[in-house]
PDB file of N, CA, C and O in Angstrom:
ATOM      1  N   UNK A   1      46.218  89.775 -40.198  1.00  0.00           N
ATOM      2  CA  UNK A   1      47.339  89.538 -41.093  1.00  0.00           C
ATOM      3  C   UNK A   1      48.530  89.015 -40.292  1.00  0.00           C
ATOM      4  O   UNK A   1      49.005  89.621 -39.331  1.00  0.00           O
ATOM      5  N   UNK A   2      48.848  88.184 -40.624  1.00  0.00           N
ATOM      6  CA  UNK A   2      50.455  87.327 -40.443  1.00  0.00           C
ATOM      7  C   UNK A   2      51.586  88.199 -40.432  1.00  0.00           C
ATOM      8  O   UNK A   2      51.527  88.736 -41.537  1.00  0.00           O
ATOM      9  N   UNK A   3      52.622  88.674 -39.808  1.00  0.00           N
ATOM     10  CA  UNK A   3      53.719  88.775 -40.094  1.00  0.00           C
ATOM     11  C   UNK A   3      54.326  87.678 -40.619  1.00  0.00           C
ATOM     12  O   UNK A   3      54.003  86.575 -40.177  1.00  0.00           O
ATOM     13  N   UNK A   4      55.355  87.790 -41.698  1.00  0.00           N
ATOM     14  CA  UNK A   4      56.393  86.738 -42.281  1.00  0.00           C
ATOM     15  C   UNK A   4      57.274  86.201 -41.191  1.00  0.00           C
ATOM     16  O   UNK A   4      57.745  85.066 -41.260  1.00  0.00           O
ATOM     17  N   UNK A   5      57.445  86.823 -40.419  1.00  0.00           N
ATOM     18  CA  UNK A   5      58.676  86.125 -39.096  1.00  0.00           C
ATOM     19  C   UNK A   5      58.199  85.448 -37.898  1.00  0.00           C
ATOM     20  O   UNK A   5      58.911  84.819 -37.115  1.00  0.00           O
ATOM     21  N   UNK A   6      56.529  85.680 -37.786  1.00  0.00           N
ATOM     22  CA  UNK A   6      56.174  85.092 -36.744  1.00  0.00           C
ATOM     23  C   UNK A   6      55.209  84.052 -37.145  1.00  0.00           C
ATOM     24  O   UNK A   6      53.994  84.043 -36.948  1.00  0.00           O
ATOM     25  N   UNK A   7      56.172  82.910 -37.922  1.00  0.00           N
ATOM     26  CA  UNK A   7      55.053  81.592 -38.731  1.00  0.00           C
ATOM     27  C   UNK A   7      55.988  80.521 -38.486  1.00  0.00           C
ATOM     28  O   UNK A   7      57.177  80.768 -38.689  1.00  0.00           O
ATOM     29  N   UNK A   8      55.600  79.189 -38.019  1.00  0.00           N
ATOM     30  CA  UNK A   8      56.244  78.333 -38.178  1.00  0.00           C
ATOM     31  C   UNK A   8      55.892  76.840 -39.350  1.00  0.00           C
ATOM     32  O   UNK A   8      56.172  75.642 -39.373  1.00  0.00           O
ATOM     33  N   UNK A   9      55.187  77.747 -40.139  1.00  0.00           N
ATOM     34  CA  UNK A   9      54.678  77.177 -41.732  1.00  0.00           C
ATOM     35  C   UNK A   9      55.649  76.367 -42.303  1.00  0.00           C
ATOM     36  O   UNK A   9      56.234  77.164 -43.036  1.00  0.00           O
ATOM     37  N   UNK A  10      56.273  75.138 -42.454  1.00  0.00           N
ATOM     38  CA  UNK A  10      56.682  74.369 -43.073  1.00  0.00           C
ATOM     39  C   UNK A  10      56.334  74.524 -44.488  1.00  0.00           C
ATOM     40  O   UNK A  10      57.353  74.513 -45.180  1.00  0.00           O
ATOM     41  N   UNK A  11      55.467  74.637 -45.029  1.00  0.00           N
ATOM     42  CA  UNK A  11      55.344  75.305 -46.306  1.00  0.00           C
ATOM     43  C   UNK A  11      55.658  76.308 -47.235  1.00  0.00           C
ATOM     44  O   UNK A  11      55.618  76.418 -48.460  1.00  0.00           O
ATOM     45  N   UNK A  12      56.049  77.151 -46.084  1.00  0.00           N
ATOM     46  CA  UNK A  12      56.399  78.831 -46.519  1.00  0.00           C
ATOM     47  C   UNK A  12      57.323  78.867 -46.904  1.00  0.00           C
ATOM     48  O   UNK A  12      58.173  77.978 -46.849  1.00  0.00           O
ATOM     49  N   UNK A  13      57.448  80.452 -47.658  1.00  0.00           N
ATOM     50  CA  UNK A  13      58.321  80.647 -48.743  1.00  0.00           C
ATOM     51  C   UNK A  13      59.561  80.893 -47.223  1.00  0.00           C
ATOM     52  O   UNK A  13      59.418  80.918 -46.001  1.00  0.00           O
ATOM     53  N   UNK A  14      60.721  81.033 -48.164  1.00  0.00           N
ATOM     54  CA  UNK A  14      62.265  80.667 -47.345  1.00  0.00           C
ATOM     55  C   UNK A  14      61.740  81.622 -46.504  1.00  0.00           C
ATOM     56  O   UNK A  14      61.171  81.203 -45.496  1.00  0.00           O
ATOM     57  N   UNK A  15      61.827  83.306 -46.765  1.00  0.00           N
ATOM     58  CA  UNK A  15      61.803  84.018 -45.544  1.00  0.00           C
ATOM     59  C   UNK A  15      61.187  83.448 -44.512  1.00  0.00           C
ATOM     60  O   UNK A  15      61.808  83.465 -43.449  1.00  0.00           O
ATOM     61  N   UNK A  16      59.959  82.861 -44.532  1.00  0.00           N
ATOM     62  CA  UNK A  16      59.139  82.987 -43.199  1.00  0.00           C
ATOM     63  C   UNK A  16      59.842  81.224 -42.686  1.00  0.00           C
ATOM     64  O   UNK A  16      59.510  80.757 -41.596  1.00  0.00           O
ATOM     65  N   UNK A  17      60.540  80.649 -43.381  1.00  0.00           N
ATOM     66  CA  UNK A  17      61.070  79.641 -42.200  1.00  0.00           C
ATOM     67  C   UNK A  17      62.506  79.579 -41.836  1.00  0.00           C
ATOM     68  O   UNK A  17      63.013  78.719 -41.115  1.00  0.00           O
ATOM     69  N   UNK A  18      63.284  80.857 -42.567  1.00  0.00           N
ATOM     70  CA  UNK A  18      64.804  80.988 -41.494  1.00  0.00           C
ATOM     71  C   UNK A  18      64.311  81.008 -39.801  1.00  0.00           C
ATOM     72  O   UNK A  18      64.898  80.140 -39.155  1.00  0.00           O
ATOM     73  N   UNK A  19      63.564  81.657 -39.180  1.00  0.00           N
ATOM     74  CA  UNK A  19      63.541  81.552 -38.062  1.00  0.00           C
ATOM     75  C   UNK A  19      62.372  80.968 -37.367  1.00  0.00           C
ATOM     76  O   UNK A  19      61.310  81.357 -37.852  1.00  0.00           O
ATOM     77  N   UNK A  20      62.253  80.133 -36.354  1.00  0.00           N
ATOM     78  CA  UNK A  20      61.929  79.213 -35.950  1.00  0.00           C
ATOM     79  C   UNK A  20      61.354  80.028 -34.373  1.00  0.00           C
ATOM     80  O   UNK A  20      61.865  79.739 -33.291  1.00  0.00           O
ATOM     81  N   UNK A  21      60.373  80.924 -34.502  1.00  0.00           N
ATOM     82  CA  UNK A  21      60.721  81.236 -32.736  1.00  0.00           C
ATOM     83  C   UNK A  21      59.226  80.398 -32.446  1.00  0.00           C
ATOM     84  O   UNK A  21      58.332  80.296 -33.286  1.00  0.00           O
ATOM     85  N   UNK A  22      59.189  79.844 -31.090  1.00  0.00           N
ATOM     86  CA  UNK A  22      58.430  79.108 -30.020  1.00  0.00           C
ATOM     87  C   UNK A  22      56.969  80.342 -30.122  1.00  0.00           C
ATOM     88  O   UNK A  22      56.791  81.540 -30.342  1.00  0.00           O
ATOM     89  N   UNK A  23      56.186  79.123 -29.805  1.00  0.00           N
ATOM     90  CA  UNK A  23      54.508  79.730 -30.086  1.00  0.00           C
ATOM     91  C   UNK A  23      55.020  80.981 -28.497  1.00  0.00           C
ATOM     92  O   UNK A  23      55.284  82.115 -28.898  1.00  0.00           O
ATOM     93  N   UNK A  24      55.089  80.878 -27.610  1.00  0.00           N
ATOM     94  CA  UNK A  24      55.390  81.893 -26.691  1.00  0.00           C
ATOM     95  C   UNK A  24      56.298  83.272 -26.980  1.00  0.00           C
ATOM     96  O   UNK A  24      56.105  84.398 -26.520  1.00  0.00           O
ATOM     97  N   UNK A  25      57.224  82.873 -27.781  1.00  0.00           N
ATOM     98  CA  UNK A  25      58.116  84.415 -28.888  1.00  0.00           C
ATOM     99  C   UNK A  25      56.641  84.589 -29.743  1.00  0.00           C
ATOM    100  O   UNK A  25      56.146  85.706 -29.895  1.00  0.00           O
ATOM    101  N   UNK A  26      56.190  83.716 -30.123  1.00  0.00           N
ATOM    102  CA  UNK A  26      55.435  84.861 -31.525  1.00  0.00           C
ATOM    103  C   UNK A  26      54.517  85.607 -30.645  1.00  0.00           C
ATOM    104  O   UNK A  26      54.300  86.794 -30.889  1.00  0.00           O
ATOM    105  N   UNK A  27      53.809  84.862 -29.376  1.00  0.00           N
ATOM    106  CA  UNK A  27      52.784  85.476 -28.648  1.00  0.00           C
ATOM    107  C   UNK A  27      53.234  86.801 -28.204  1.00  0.00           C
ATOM    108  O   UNK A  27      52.509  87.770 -28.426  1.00  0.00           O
ATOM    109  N   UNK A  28      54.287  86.932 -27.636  1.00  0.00           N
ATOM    110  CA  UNK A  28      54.911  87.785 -26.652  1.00  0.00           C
ATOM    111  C   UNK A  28      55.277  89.030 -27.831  1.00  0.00           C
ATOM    112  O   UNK A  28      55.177  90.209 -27.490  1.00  0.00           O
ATOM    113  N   UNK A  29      55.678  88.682 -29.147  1.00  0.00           N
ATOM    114  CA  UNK A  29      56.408  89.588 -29.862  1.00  0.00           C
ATOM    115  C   UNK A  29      54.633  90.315 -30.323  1.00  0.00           C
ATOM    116  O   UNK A  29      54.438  91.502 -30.063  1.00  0.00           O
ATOM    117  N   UNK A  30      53.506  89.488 -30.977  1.00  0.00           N
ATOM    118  CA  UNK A  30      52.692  90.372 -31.490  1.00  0.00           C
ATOM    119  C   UNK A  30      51.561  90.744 -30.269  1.00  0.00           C
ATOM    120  O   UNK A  30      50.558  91.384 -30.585  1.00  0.00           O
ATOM    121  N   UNK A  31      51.708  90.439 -29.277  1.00  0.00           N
ATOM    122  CA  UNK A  31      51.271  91.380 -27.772  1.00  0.00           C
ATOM    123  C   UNK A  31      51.788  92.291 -27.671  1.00  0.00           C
ATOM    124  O   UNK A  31      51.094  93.269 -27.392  1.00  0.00           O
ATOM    125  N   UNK A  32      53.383  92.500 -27.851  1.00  0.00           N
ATOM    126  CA  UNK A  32      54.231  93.495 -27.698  1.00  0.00           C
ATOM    127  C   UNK A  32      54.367  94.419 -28.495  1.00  0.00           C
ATOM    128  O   UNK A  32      54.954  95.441 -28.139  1.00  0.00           O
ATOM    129  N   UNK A  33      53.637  94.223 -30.314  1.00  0.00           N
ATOM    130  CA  UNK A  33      53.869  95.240 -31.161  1.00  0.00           C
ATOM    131  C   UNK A  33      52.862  95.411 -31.693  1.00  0.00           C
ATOM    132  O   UNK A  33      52.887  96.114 -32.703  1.00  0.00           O
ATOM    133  N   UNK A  34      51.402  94.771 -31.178  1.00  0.00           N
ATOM    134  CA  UNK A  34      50.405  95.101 -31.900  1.00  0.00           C
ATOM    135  C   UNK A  34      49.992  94.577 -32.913  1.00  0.00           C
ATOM    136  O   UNK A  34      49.040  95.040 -33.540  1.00  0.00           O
ATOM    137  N   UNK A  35      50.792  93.252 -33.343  1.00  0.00           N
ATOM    138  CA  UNK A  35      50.779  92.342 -34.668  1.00  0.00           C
ATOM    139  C   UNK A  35      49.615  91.488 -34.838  1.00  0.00           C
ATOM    140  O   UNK A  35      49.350  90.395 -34.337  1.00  0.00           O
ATOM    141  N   UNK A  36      49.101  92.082 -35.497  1.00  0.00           N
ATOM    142  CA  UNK A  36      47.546  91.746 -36.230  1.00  0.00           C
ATOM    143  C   UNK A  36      46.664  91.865 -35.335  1.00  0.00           C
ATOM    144  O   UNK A  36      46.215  90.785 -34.953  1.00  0.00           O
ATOM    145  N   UNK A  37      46.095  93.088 -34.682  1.00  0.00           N
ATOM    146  CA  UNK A  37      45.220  93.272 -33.593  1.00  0.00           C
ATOM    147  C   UNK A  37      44.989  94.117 -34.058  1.00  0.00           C
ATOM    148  O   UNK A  37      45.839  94.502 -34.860  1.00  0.00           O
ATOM    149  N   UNK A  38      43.461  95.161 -33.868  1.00  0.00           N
ATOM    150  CA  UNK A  38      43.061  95.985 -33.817  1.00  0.00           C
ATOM    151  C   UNK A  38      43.749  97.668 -33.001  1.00  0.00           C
ATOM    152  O   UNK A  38      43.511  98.816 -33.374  1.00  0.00           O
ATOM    153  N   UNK A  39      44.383  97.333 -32.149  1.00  0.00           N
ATOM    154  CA  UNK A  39      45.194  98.238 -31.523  1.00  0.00           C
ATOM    155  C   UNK A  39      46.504  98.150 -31.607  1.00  0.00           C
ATOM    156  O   UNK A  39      47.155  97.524 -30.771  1.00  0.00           O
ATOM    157  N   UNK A  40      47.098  98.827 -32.727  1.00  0.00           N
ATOM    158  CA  UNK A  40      48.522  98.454 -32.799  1.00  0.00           C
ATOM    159  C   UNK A  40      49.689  99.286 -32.039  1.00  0.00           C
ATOM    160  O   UNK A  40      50.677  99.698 -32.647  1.00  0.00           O
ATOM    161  N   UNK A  41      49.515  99.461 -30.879  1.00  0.00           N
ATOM    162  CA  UNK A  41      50.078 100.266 -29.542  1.00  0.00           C
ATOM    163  C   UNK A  41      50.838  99.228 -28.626  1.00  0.00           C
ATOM    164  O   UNK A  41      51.695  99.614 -27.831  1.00  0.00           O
ATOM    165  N   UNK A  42      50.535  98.050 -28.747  1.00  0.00           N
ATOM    166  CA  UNK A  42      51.253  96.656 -28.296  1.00  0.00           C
ATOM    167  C   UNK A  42      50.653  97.112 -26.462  1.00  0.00           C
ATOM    168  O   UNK A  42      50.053  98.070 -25.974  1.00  0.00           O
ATOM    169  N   UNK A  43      51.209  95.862 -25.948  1.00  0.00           N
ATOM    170  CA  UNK A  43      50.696  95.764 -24.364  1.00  0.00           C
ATOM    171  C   UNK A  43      52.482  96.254 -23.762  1.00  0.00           C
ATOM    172  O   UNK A  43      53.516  96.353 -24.423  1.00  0.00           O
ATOM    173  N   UNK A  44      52.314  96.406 -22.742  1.00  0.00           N
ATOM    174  CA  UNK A  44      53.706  96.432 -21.494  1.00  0.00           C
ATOM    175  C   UNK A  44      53.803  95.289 -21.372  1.00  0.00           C
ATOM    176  O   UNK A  44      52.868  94.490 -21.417  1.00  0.00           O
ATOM    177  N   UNK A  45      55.023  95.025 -21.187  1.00  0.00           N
ATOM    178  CA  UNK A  45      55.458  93.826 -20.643  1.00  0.00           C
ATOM    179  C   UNK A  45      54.749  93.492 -18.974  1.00  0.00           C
ATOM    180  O   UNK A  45      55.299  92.487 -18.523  1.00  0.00           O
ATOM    181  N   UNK A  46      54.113  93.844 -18.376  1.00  0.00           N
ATOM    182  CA  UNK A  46      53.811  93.807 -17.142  1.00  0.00           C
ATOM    183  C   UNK A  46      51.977  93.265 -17.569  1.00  0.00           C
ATOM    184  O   UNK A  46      51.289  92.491 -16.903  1.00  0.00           O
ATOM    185  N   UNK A  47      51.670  93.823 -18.579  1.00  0.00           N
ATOM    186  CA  UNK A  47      50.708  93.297 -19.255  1.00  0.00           C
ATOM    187  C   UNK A  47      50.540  92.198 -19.558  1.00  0.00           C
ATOM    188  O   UNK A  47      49.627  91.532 -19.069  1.00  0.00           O
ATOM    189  N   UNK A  48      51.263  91.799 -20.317  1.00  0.00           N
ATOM    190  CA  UNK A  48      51.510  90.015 -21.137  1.00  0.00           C
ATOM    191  C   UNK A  48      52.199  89.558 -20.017  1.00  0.00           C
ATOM    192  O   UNK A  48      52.055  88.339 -19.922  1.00  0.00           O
ATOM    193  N   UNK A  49      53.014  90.113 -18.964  1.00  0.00           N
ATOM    194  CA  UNK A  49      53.213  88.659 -18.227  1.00  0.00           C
ATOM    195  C   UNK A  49      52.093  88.371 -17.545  1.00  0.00           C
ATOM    196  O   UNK A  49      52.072  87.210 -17.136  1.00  0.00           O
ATOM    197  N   UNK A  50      50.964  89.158 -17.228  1.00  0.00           N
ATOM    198  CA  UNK A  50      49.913  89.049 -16.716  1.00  0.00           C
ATOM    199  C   UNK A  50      48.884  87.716 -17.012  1.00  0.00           C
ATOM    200  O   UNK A  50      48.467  86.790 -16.316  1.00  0.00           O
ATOM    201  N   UNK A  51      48.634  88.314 -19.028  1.00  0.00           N
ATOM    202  CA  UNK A  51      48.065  87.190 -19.706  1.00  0.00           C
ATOM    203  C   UNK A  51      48.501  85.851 -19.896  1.00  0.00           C
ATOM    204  O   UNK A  51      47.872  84.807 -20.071  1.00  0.00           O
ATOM    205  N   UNK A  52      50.042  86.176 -19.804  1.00  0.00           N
ATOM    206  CA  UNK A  52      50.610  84.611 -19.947  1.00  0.00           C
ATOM    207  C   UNK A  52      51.093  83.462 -18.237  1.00  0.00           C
ATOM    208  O   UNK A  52      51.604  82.361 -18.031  1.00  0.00           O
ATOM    209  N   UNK A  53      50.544  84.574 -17.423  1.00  0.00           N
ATOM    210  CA  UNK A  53      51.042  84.012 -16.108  1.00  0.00           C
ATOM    211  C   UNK A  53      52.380  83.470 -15.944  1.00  0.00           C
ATOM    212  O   UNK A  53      52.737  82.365 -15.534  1.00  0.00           O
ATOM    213  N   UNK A  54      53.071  84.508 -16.362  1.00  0.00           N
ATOM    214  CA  UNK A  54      55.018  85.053 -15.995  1.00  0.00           C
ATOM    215  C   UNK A  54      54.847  86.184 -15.490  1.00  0.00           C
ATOM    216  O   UNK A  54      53.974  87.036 -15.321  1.00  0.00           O
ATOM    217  N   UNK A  55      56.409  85.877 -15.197  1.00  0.00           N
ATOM    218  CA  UNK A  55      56.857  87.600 -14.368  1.00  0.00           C
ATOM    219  C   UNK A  55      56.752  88.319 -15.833  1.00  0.00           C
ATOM    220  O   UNK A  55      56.338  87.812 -16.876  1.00  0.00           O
ATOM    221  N   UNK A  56      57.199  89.526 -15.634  1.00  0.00           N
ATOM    222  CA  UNK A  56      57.714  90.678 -16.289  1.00  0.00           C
ATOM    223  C   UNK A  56      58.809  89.754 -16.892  1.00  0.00           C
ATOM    224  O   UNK A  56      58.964  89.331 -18.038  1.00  0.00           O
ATOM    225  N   UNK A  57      59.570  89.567 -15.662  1.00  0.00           N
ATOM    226  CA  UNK A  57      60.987  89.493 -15.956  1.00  0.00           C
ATOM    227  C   UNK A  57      61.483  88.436 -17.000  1.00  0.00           C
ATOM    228  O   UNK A  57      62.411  88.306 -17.799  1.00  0.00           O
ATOM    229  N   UNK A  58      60.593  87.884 -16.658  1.00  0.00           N
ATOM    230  CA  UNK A  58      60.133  86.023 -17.682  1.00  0.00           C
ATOM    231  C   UNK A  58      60.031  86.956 -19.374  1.00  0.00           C
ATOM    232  O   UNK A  58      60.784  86.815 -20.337  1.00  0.00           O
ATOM    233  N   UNK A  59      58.742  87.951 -19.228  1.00  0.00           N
ATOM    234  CA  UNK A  59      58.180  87.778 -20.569  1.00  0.00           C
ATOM    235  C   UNK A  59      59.085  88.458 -21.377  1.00  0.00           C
ATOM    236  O   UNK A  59      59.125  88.392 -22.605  1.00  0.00           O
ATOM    237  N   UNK A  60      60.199  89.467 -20.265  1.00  0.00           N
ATOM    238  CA  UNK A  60      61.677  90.336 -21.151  1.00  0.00           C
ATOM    239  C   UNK A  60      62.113  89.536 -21.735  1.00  0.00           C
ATOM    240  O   UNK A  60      62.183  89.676 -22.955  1.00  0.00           O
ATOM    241  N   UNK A  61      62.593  88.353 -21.109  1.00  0.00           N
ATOM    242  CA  UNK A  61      63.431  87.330 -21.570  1.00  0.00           C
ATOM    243  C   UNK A  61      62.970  86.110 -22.870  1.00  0.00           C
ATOM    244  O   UNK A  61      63.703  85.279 -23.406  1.00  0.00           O
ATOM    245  N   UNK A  62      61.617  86.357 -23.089  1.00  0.00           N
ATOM    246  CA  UNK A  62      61.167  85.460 -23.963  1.00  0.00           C
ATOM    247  C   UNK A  62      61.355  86.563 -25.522  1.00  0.00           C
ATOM    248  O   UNK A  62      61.761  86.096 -26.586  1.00  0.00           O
ATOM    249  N   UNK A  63      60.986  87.970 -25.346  1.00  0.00           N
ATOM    250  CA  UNK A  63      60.954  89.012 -25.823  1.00  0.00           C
ATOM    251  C   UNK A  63      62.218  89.189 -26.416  1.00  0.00           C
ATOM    252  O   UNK A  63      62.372  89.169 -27.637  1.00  0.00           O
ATOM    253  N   UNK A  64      63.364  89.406 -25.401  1.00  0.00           N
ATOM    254  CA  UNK A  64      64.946  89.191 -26.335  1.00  0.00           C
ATOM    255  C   UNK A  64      65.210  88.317 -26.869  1.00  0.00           C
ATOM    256  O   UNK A  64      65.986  88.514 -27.804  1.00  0.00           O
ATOM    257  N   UNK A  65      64.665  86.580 -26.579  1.00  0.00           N
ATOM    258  CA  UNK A  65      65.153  85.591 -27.069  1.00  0.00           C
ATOM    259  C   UNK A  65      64.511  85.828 -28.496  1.00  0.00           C
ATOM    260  O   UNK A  65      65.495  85.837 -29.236  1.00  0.00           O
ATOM    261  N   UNK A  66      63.324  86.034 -29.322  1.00  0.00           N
ATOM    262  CA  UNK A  66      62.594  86.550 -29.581  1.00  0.00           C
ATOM    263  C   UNK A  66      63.127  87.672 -31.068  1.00  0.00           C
ATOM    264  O   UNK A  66      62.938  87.590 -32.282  1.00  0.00           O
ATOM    265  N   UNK A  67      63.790  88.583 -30.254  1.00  0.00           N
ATOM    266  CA  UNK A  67      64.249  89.940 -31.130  1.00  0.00           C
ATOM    267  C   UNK A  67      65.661  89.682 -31.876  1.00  0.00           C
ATOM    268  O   UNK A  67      66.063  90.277 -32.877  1.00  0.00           O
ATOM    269  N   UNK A  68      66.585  88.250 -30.872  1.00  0.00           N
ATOM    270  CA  UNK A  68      67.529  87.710 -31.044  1.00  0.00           C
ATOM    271  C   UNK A  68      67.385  86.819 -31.994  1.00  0.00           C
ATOM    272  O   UNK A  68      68.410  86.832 -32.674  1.00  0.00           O
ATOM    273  N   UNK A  69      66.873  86.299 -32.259  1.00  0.00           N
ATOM    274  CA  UNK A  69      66.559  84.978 -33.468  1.00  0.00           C
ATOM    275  C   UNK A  69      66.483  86.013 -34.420  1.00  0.00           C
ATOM    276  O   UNK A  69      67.521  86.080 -35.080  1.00  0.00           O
ATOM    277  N   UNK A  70      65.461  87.008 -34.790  1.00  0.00           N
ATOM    278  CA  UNK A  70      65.337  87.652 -35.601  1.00  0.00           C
ATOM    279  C   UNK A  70      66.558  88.582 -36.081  1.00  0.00           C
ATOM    280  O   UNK A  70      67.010  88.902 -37.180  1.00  0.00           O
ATOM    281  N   UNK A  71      66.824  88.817 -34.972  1.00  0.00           N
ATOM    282  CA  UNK A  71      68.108  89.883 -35.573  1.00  0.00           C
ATOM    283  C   UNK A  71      69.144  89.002 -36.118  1.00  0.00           C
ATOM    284  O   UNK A  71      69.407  89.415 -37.248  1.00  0.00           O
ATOM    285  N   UNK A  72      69.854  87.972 -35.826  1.00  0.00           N
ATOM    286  CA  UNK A  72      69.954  87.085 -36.762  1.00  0.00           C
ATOM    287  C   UNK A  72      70.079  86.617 -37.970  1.00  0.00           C
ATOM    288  O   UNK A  72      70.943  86.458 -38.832  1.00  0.00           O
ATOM    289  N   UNK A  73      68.337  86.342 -37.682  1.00  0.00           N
ATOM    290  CA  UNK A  73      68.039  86.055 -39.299  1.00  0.00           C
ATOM    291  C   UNK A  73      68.979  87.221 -40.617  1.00  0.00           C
ATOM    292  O   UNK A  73      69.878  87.278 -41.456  1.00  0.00           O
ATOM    293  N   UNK A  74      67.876  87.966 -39.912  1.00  0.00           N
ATOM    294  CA  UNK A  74      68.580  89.226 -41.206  1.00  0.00           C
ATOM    295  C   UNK A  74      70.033  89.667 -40.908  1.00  0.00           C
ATOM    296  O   UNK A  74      70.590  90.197 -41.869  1.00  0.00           O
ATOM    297  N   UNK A  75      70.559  89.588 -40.087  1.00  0.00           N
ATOM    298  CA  UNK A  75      72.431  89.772 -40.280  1.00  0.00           C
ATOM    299  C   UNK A  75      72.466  88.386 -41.061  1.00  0.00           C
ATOM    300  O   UNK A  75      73.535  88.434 -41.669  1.00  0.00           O
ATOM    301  N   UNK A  76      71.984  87.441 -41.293  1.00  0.00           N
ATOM    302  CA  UNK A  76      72.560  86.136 -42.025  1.00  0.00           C
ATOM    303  C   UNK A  76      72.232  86.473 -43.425  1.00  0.00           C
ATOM    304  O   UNK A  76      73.024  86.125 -44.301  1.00  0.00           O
ATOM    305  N   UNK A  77      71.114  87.134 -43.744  1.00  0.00           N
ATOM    306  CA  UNK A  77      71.099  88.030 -45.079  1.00  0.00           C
ATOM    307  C   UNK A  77      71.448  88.933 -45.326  1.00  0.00           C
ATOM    308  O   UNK A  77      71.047  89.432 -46.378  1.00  0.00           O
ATOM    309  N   UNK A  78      72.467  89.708 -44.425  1.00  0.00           N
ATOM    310  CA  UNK A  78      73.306  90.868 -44.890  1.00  0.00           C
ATOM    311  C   UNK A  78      72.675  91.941 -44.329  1.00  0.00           C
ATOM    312  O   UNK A  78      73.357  92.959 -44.446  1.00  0.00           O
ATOM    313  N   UNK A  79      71.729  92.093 -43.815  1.00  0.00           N
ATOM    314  CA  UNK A  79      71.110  92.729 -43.461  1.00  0.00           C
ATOM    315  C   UNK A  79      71.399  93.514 -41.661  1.00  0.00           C
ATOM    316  O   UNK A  79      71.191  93.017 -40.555  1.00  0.00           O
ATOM    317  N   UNK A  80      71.926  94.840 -42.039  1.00  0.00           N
ATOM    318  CA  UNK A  80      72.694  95.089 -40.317  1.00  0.00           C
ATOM    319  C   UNK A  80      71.769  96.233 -39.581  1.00  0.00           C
ATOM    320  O   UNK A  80      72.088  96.863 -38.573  1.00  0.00           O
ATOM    321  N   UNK A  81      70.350  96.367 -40.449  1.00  0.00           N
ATOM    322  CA  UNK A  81      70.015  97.337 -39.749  1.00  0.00           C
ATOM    323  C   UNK A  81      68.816  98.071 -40.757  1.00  0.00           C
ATOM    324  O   UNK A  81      69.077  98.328 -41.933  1.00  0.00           O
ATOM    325  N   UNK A  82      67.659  98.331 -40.231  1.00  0.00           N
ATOM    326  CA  UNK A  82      66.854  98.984 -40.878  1.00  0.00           C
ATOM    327  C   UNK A  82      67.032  99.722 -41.935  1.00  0.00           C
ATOM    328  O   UNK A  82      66.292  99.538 -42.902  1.00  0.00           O
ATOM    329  N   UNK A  83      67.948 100.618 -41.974  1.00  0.00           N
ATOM    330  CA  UNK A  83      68.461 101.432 -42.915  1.00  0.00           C
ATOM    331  C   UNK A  83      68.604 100.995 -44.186  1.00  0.00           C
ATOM    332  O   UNK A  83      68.301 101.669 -45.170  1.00  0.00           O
ATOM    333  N   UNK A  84      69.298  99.293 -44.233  1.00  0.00           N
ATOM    334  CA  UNK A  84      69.163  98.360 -45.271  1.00  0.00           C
ATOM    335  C   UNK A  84      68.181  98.081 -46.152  1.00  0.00           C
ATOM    336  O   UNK A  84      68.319  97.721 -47.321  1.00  0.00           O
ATOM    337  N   UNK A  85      66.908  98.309 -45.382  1.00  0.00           N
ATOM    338  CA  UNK A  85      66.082  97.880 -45.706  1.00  0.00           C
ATOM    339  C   UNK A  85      64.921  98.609 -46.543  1.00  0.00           C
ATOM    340  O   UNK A  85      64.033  98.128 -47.247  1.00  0.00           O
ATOM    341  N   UNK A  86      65.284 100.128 -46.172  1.00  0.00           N
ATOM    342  CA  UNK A  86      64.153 101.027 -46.805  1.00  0.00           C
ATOM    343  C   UNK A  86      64.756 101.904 -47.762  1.00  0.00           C
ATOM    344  O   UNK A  86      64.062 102.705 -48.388  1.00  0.00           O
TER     345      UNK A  86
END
């Protein structure tokens, strides 16, 4: 299954194309959270920089760029925080 935030579907409904993150953010974000895998425990960052042949320090930084687009998104819909949401 797809997350809505990690698609760069030109087709898709509005949510899934406010944010735009790079095939390397979606990789890094559903390595990191378990997004659509059988083990949803996500990898370490020391992990995926492994698979993606980066540092750590690389795959943090793809990871915030990443959490940053997203957080974003939803402050641009009013949205300041989980709490909003449930």
């Amino acid at each position: 299954m797809k997350h809505p935030y990690l698609t760069n579907n030109p087709g898709a409904s509005a949510p899934e194309t406010d944010i735009m993150l790079t095939s390397n953010e979606r990789q890094v974000l559903q390595m990191r959270f378990g997004l659509g895998t059988q083990d949803p425990t996500g990898l370490t960052l020391v992990e995926i920089a492994r698979q993606l042949g980066v540092t750590p320090q690389r795959a943090s930084q793809i990871e915030s760029s990443a959490l940053a687009k997203m957080r974003a998104a939803l402050q641009a819909r009013g949205i300041e925080s989980m709490d909003d949401v449930v």
